[in-house]
N, C-alpha and C positions, 0 to 999 in steps of 0.2 A: 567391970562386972555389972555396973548399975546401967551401964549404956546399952549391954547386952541384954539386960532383963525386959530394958522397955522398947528393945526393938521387937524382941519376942511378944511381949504382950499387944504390942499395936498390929502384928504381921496375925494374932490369934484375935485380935476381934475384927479383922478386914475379913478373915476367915469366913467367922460368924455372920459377919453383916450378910457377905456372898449368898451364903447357905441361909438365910433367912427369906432372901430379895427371893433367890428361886425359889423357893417353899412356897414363898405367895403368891410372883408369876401365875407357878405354874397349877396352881389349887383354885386360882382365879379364873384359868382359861378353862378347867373342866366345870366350872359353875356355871358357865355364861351358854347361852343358846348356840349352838352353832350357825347362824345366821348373822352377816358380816353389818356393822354400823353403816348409817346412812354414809358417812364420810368412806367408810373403807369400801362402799361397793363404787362410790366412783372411781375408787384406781382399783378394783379388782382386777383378776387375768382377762376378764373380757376386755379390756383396754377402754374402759367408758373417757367419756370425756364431761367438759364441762357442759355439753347440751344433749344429751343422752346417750345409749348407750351404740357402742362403735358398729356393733355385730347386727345392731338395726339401722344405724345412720348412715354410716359408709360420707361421714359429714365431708362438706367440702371448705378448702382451704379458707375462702371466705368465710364461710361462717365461722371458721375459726377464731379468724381475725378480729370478727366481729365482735366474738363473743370474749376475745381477749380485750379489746378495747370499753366495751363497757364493762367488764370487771373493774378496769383504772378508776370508775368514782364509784365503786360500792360504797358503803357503808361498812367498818369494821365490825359487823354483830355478834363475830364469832369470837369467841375467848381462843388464848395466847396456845391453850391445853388444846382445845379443837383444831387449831392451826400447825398445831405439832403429830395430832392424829390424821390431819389433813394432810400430811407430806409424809406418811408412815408407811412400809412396802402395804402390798397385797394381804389381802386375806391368807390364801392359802399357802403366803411365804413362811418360813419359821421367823418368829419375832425375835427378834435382836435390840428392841430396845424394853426398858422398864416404868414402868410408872414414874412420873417424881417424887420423892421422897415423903412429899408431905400430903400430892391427890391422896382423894377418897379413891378408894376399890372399887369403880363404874365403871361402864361403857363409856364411851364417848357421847358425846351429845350435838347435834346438827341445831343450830341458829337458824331459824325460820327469816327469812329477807322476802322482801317483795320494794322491785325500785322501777321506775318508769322513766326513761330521758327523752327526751325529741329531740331527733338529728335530721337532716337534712335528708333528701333521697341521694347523695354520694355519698353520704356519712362523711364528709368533711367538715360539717358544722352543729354543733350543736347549740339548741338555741333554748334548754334548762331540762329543769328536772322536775318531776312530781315530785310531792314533798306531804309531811303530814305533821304539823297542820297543812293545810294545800298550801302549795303556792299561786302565785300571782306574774304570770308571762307577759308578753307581749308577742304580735304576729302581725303581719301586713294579709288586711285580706286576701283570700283563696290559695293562699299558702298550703301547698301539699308538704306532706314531712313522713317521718316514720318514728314510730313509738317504738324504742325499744327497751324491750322489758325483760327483770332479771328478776327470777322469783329461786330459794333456795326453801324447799318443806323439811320439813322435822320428820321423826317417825309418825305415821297417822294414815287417815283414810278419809275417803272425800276431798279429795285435796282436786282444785281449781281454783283458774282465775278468769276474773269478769272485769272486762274493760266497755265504760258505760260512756258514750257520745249522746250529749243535748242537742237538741233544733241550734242550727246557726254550726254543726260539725258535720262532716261525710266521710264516711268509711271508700276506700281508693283501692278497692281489695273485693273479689266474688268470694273471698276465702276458698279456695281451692287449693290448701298449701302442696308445696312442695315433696312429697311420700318419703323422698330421698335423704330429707332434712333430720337431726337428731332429737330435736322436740317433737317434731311431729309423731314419731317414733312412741314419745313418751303419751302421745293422747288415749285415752281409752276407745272401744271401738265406738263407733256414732260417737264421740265426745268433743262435736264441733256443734255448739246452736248457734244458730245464724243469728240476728237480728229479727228478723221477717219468723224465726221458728217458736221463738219467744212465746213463752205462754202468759207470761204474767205483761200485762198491760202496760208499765210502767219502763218495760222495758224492749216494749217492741217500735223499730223505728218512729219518728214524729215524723205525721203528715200534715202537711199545710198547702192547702190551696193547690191538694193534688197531687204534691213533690211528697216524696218519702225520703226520709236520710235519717243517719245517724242510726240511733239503740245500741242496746248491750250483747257485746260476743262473749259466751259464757266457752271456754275451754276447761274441759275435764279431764286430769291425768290421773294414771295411774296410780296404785297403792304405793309402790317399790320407786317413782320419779322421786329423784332428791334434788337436781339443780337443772333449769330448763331458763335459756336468751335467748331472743327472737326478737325480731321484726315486726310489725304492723304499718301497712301502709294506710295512711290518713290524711285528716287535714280540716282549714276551717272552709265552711260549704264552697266547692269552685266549679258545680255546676247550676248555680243560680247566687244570688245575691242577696243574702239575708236584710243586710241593712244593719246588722248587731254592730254596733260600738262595744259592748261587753257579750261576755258569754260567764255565767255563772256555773263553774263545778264542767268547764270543758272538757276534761275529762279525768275520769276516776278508775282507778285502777284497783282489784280488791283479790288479794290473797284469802282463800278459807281450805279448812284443813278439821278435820277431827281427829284428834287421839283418843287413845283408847282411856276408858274408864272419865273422859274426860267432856263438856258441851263442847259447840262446835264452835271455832275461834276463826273469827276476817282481821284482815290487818288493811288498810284503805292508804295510799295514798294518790292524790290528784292535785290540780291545778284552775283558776282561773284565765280567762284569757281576754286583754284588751284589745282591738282589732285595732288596726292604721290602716291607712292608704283607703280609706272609703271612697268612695265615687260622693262627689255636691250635686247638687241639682244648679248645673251648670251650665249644659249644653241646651240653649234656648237662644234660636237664630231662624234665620232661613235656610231649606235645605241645601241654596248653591247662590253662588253671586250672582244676582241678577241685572248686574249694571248692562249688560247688553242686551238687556230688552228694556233699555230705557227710552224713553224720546229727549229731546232737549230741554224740556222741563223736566227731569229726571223722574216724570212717569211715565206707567204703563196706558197704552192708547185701548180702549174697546171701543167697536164700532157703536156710534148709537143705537141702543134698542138689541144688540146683538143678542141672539136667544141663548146664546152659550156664555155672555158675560163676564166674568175674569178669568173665563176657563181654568185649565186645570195645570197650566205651569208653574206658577206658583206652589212652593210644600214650604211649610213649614217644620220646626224641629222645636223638643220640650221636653227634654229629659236629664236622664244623669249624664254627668262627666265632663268636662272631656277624658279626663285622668281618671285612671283606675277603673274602667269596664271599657264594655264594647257595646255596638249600637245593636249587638243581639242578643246579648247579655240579661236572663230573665229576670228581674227586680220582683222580690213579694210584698209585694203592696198591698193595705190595707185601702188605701183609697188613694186612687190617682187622679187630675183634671188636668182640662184645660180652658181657659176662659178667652174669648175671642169679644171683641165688640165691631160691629157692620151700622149703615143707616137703617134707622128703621123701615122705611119703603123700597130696601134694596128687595131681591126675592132670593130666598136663599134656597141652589138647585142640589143639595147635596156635596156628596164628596166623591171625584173622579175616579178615584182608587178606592177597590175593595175592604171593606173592616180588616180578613186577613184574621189571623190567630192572634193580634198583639195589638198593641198601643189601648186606644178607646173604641168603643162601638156609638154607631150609627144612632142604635135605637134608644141607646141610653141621652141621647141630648134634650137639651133642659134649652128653653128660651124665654128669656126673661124679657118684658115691656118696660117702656120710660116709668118711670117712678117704682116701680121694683127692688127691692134689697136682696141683696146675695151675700153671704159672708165669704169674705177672701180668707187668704193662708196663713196670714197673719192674723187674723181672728177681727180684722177691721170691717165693716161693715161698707158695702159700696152699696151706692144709688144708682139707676140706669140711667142714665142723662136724657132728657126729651131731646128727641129726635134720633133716639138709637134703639138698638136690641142688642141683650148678650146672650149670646151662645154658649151653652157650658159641655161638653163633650169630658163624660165620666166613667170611668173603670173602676168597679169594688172588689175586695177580696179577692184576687188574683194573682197569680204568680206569672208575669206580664214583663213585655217589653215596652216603654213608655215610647213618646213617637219620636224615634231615630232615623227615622231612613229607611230602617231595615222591613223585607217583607213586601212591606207597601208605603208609600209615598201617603201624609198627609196633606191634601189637599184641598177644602172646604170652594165652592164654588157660589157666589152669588151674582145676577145678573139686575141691571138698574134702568127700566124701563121711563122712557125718551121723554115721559109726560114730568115725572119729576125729576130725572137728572137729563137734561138737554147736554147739546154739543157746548163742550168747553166747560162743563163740570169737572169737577175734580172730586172722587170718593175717598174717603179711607177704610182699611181695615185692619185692626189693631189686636195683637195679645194684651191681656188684661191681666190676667194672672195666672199661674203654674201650682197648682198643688202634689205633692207628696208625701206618705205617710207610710213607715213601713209595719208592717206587721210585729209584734211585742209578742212574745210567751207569758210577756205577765200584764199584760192588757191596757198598759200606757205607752202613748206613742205620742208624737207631734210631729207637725209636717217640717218638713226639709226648708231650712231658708233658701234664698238667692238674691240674687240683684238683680234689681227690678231695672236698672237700664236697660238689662239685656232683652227686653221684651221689644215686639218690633212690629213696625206700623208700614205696610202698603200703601200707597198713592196711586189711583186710576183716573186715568182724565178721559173724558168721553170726544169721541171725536167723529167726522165726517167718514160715513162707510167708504171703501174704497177697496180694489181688489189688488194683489202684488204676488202672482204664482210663479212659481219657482222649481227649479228640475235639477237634481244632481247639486245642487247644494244643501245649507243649513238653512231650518227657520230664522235661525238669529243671528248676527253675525258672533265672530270667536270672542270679539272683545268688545269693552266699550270704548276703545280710542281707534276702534278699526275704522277709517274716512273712508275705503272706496265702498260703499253700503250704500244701497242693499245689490247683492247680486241675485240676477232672477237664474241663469245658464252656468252649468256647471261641466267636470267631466271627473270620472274616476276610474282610476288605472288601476287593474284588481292584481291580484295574486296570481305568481305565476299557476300553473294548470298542468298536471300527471296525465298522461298517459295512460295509467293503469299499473295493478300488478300483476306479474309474469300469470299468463293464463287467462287474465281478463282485460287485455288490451282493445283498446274501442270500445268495448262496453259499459264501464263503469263511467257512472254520472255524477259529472263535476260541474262546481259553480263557476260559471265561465262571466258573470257580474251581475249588478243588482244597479236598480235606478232608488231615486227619492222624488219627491213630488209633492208640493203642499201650498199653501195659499198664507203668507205672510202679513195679509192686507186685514184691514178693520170690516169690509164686507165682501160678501159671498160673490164667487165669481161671475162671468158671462157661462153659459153655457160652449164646451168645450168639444175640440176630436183631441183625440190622444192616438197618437202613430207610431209605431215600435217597429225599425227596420233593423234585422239579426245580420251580421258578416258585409254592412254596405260594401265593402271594397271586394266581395265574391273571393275571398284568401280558401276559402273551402275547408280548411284546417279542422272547425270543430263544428257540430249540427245541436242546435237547441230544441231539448226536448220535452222542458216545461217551463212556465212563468210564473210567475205569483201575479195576477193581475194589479195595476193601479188604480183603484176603487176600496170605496169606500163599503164593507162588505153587510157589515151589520151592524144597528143602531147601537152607537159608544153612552156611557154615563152621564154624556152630557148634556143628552138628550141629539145629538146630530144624527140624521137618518143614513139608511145606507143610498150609495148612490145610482140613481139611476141611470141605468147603462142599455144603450141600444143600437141598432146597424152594427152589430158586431160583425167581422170577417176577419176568415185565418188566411194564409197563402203559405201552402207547405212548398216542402224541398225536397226531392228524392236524387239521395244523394249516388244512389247508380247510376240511375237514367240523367240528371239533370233537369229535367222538365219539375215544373209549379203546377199547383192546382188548387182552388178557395174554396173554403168552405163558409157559409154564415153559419152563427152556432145562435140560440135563443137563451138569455137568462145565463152565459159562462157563468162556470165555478170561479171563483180568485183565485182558486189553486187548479190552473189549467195546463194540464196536459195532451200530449200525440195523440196518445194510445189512445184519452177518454173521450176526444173527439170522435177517434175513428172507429172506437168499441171493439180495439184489438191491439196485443202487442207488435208493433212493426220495428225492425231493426233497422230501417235504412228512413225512415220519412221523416225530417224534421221539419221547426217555425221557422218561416223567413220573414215574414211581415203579417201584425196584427194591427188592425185598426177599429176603434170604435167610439163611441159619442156620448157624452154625461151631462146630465144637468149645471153640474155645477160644483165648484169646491170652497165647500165652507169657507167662514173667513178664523183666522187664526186657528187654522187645523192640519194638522199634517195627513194625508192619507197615511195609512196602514194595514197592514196584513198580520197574521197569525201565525208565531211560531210553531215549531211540532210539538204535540203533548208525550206523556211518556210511550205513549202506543204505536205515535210515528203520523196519526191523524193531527189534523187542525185541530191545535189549539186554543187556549185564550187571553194568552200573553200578546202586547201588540208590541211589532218590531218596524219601523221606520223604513226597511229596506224591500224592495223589492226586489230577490231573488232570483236571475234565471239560469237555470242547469241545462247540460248537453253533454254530448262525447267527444273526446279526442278524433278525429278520423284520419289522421296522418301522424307521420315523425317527424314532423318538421319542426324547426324551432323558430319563437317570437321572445326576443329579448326584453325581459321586466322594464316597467320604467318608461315606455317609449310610445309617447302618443300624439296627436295633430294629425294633418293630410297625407302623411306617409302610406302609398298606397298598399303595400303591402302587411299592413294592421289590421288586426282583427278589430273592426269597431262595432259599434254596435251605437244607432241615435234612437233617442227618445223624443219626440216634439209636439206642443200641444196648441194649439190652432184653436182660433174662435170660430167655434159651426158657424158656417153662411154666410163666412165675411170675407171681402177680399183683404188679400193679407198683403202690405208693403214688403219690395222686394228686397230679400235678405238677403247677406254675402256669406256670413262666416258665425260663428257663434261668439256671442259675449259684445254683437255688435252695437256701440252705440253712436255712432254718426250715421246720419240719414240724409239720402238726399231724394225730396219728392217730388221732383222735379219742376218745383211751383215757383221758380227763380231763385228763391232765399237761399242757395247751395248746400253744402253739409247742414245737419244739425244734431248738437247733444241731447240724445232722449235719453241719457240716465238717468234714471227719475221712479219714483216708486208709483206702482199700477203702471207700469210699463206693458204688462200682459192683458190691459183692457183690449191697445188696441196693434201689439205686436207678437207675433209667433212666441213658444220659448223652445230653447233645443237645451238638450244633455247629450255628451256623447260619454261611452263605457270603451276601456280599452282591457285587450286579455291576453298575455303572455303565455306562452308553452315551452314545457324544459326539452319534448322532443325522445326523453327518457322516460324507461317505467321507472314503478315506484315499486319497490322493496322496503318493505315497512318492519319490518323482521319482527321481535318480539314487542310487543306492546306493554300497557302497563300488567305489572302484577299484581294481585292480590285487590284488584280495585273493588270485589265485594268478595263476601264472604261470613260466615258467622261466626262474627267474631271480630273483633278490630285493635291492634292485631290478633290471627288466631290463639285462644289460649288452651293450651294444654297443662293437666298436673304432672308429674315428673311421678312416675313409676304406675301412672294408668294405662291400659288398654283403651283406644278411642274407636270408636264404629257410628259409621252414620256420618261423619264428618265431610264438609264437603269447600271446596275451596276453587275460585276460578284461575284457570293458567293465562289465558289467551285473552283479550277485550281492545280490538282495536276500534278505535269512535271515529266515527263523521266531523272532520273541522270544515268542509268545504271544500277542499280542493286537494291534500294532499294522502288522503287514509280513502281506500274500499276494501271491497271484497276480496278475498284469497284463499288459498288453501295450503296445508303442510300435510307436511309427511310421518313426522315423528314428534313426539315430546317425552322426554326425559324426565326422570323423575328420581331425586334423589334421596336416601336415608343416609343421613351424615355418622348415625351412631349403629349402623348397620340394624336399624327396627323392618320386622315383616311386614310392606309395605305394600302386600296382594289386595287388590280392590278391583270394584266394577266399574265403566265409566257410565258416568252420569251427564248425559245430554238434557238441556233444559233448554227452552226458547222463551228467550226475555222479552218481553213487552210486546209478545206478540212480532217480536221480529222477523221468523220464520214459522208464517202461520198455518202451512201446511205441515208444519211437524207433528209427525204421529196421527194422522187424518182419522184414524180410527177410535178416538179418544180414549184409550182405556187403560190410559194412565192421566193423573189431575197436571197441570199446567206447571207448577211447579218446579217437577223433579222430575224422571225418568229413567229407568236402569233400561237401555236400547239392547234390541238381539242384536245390534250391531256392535260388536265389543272389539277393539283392538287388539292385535298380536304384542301381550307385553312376556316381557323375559326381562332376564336379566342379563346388563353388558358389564365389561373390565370398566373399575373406577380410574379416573387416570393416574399420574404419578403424584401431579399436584395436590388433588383434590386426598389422596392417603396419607398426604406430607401432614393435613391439617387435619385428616380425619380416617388414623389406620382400619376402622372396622365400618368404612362407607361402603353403602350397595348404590349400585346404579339400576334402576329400571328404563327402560325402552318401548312407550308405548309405538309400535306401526301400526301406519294406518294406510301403505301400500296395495296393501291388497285390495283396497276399497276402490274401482275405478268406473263403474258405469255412474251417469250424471246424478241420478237420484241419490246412490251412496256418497257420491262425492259433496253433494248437498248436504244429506244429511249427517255425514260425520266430520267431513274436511273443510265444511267452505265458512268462514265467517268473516265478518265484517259488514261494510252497506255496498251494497251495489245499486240503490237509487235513494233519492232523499227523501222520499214521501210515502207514506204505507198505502194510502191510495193505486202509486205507481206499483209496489211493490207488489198487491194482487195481482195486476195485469201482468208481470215482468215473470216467465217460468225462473225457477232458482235464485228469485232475489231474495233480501234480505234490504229490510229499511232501511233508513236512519237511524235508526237506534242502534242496539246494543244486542250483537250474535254470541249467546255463551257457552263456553263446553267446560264443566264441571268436572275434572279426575278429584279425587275417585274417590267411592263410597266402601272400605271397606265391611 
């Protein structure tokens, strides 16, 4: 009886308890707002997730990923009771669970977090975390990375966050995110400040010495965001080189939010950051080994009195590294030098290479006299020594490339006249010291040590003028243990030689070889003939249609004048007829052409032999000529080689590789003759036994100044494959705006413009062509309807649009292509079921002019000179056709 009573009473207060719990439930749920808890709206029926909401994000698996993997080091902020609200159905499901016994009668509550980690750009590594108080990282300079950041808001308004980069950081990011993404979703409209939009000062990029980088990206989200993970691409600066061993408050990351009735609350965490892998002030040498231009005393020889002096072979090298940058690599320098020491009565002619945008300038040099103090980098005081001068060549406040190589060649010239340095002098010229100092945000700096071994001293010994011309080989030999030196007679067996492609067979102009020519010797030559015989063996295969002359064309740096050239005479070749005919020409261009002789384009007349007469060839100077500038004219870059182009005229073929008296070779000799001298009779090239008939029989005249008083020959040899050339698609994307192009994921693009087609000029194996069609593909099936945009690059087709009334740039042509659309194939649906194909033709286009101006690109001769005179050429440069603008 007493077992029954207290089962009865415990089964009537389980009752009670029942009927209590739901009383309160459900008297609680009609008090509360109808509007779900920050936690319950991320699992509402919209199916939100953890980086916004589903029915905006349309998020992708990655990001998921992503954002599941930085969840693993949150921070547990959120209480055990939120974590249980946290995993509770939907708002608008019936609740099925109840308070715990002992919560207070509340809403739930959202824990405000804000976390920052840096991972790698695979996200395989992380390398720490913002922390608060900050922490304290480490990173190897120009370290790119990604911030990725987990911020969770409470109930509130104004809610953002500002992630703030100091000088010595670089944003890797235009901020154009992704539309498609589920934070992004969450931004307010315009709630993206850039850096650069920044209104408060402190927070707009740091500029120094020009460069902009770094500032604060302020992202605004919405009232209703409650948990937002992303990405930020960054990094410490890695398009120039700070110089920062620390970065203080690298970066800061700050949560703000206001609730209601409440001020406005940031929550901050950040990081400092120690830099490795700095670049030393290291790289301090010569710019190449110059043991082969040594003599037996392992100096270098100048002729006495020589006007041009140590010339300009010699460069020197003074900058960072080896390790950890690059010799183009811009350093922000506070101040940079360099200190050099010469004899004092040397005469110092400048420097042979242009200042250029980098290293030190010209105008900035400093020359100190014997007894003079100059403070070095070490803060030691140096005295000039009697009987010297120092040079000090200086760079301030710049964001600068120190002297590497790169750009231009350092190379300082001084020459030592005969009265104080005679024959058999020996000069030196020495580095003294390297300064570096990199730019501080907090205004203390010191210069960069090194070792002072590495500083390095030249030796010139003056010697007996003498002349040693040379053709078809090197000023200097390859090595220093090279014994057969010096050689004056060379020969060089070029590249095989195209045909052409289908369309322009015979017409397009190929380098069929190139000579060299220079004077090796300590003084300036005899006065000279230079003789240039095209095809000696009459193989008839190809016809030469321009030369780059050898001469000297315009006064060099070094003060060497250009040369004087006269009796010039051409002897052409018509390659129908067979018959020659000479022309003298007055004052040749160096860039001599058929046409510019005849003052007309001709298809069939080419050079068979030029001949003409010079004063003389410096001593220690190579002749040289001018590369093409970007327009397709003479340039001002000098190139060693002298160039000569022509046509294919046959299918015949000449096997690479194969050259000597084999009659059937395309040769071509170069040979340079003392005007007005009888010349000892030669047999073959490279000869040195002589016999002068003066009883003594053979003898060895290998010996340097051998060209005082014997011939010198070069001969060129030119293979042909006998095939055209089908060059099919070229490179892609080689310009464009944009590198690679970038687009946002869910914009409309217009105006966009990108090249398909760019095939270049190497010399023998790339011209002109035409096609038929280009294909154009949307892999995600996007309206891909555009106009074509024809553009003539560098003037390469500079009759395009004669009428000018469109700017040079860009061009929408009434000549538009037939595009439509074709079937994608199987493949291309396997990987992309909602691809469109389009089909530009451009068939219909067939008289010469359309075919010019819509179908034909590439070069069809190498010089834009020629390329006036040639109907439908196109230079050397660069023919572009832009699809499409839509």
């Amino acid at each position: 009886m007493t077992t029954t009573r207290r089962l009865l009473a415990a089964f009537l207060a389980i009752l009670l308890v029942a009927q209590l719990t739901l009383f309160v439930d459900s008297s609680w749920a009609r008090e509360q707002p109808t509007t779900s808890s920050p936690v319950e709206e991320q699992v509402s029926s919209q199916g939100g997730s953890n980086v916004g909401k589903e029915s905006d994000a349309n998020t992708s698996a990655d990001t998921e990923k992503a954002t599941q993997d930085s969840s693993k080091g949150r921070s547990n902020a959120a209480s055990e009771g939120d974590a249980t609200n946290a995993a509770a159905p939907a708002a608008d499901s019936p609740a099925t669970t109840s308070a715990p016994k002992d919560a207070p009668l509340r809403a739930p509550v959202t824990q405000p977090v804000i976390e920052g980690t840096l991972v790698s750009k695979d996200g395989k590594t992380t390398y720490g975390a913002l922390s608060d108080p900050k922490a304290s990282l480490s990173l190897p300079k120009g370290r790119k990375f990604n911030l990725r950041v987990h911020a969770v808001f409470p109930s509130a308004t104004d809610k953002s966050i500002e992630i703030a980069l100091p000088y010595g950081m670089q944003w890797d990011t235009y901020f154009d995110f992704d539309k498609t993404l589920g934070w992004v979703g969450e931004l307010q409209a315009n709630g993206v400040v850039k850096p650069h939009q920044q209104t408060d000062p402190a927070k707009k990029p740091s500029v120094v010495y020009g460069r902009s980088s770094a500032g604060t990206l302020t992202l605004r989200f919405q009232d209703t965001t409650q948990e937002v993970t992303f990405d930020l691409p960054m990094g410490l600066a890695f398009s120039f080189n700070p110089g920062l061993a620390n970065i203080a408050d690298a970066i800061t990351l700050t949560q703000a939010y206001t609730k209601a009735g409440e001020a406005p609350t940031t929550q901050k965490v950040g990081t400092d950051l120690s830099v490795t892998h700095l670049p030393k002030l290291g790289d301090i040498r010569f710019a190449k080994n110059y043991s082969n231009l040594l003599n037996a005393n392992g100096n270098v020889e100048i002729g006495a009195d020589d006007p041009q002096g140590t010339g300009h072979d010699i460069a020197w090298i003074a900058g960072l590294g080896p390790q950890y940058t690059t010799s183009y690599e811009a350093q922000m320098l506070e101040d940079y030098y360099l200190a050099m020491l010469a004899p004092e009565k040397a005469e110092y002619l400048g420097r042979y290479s242009p200042d250029g945008n980098n290293g030190v300038k010209e105008k900035n040099l400093k020359v100190y006299g014997p007894g003079e103090q100059f403070t070095l980098s070490t803060g030691t005081t140096y005295t000039v020594p009697a009987g010297k001068k120092l040079y000090v060549w200086r760079r301030t406040n710049a964001a600068t490339i120190p002297i590497s190589g790169y750009e231009t060649a350092f190379n300082p010239m001084w020459r030592f006249p005969v009265a104080d340095f005679p024959v058999g002098s020996v000069v030196e010229i020495s580095q003294i010291d390297v300064g570096a100092k990199f730019y501080s945000p907090s205004g203390t700096s010191a210069y960069l040590p090194y070792d002072a071994s590495k500083l390095k001293t030249r030796r010139y010994e003056i010697a007996k003028p003498k002349e040693d011309v040379y053709v078809n080989t090197t000023m200097y030999k390859q090595n220093a243990n090279d014994k057969d030196w010096p050689l004056w007679e060379g020969y060089i067996a070029d590249d095989e030689v195209y045909l052409g492609a289908p369309g322009y067979e015979h017409t397009q102009n190929r380098t069929l070889g190139y000579f060299t020519l220079g004077n090796r010797g300590t003084g300036n030559s005899k006065p000279k003939t230079i003789i240039i015989d095209y095809d000696v063996n009459d193989t008839k295969i190809a016809g030469v249609t321009d030369q780059a002359l050898p001469f000297i064309s315009k006064a060099k740096p070094d003060g060497t004048q250009p040369t004087q050239v006269s009796d010039f005479t051409v002897t052409f070749w018509n390659s129908k007829t067979g018959k020659t005919f000479t022309r003298t020409v007055d004052n040749p261009k160096q860039r001599f052409i058929v046409d510019d002789v005849l003052g007309k384009h001709t298809e069939d007349i080419y050079i068979k032999h030029i001949e003409y007469k010079i004063n003389t060839i410096p001593a220690k100077t190579k002749f040289t000529c001018y590369e093409n500038n970007q327009t397709g004219f003479e340039g001002t870059t000098e190139q060693a080689s002298f160039y000569f182009r022509g046509r294919v005229l046959t299918n015949e073929v000449r096997e690479k590789g194969k050259w000597g008296d084999d009659p059937t070779l395309f040769k071509t000799r170069i040979r340079i003759e003392n005007t007005g001298e009888e010349e000892p009779t030669w047999h073959h090239r490279n000869q040195n036994k002589w016999d002068f008939n003066d009883g003594k029989g053979e003898v060895l005249l290998k010996y340097p100044g051998r060209s005082y008083d014997h011939v010198t020959i070069g001969d060129t040899f030119t293979a042909f494959t006998g095939k055209s050339f089908i060059q099919g698609h070229g490179p892609v994307f080689s310009y464009h705006g944009g590198n690679p192009m970038v687009f946002t994921v869910g914009d409309t693009i217009n105006n966009s413009t990108f090249d398909y087609f760019d095939p270049r000029w190497d010399g023998s194996a790339q011209g002109q062509q035409t096609y038929k069609a280009i294909y154009y593909v949307s892999p995600l099936g996007d309206d891909l309807s555009f106009q074509m945009t024809y553009r003539s690059v560098y003037g390469s087709k500079e009759d395009w649009n004669k009428d000018g009334a469109v700017d040079e740039r860009g061009r929408v042509s009434p000549k538009q292509p037939n595009v439509y659309e074709v079937p994608a194939s199987d493949a291309l649906k396997a990987t992309y079921p909602n691809a469109k194909v389009y089909k530009l033709d451009f068939s219909g286009f067939t008289s010469k002019q359309d075919i010019y101006d819509t179908r034909a690109t590439g070069p069809l001769v190498a010089w834009r000179e020629e390329s006036k005179l040639t109907p439908y050429a196109i230079s050397g440069r660069i023919g572009h056709i832009l699809p499409p603008s839509k």
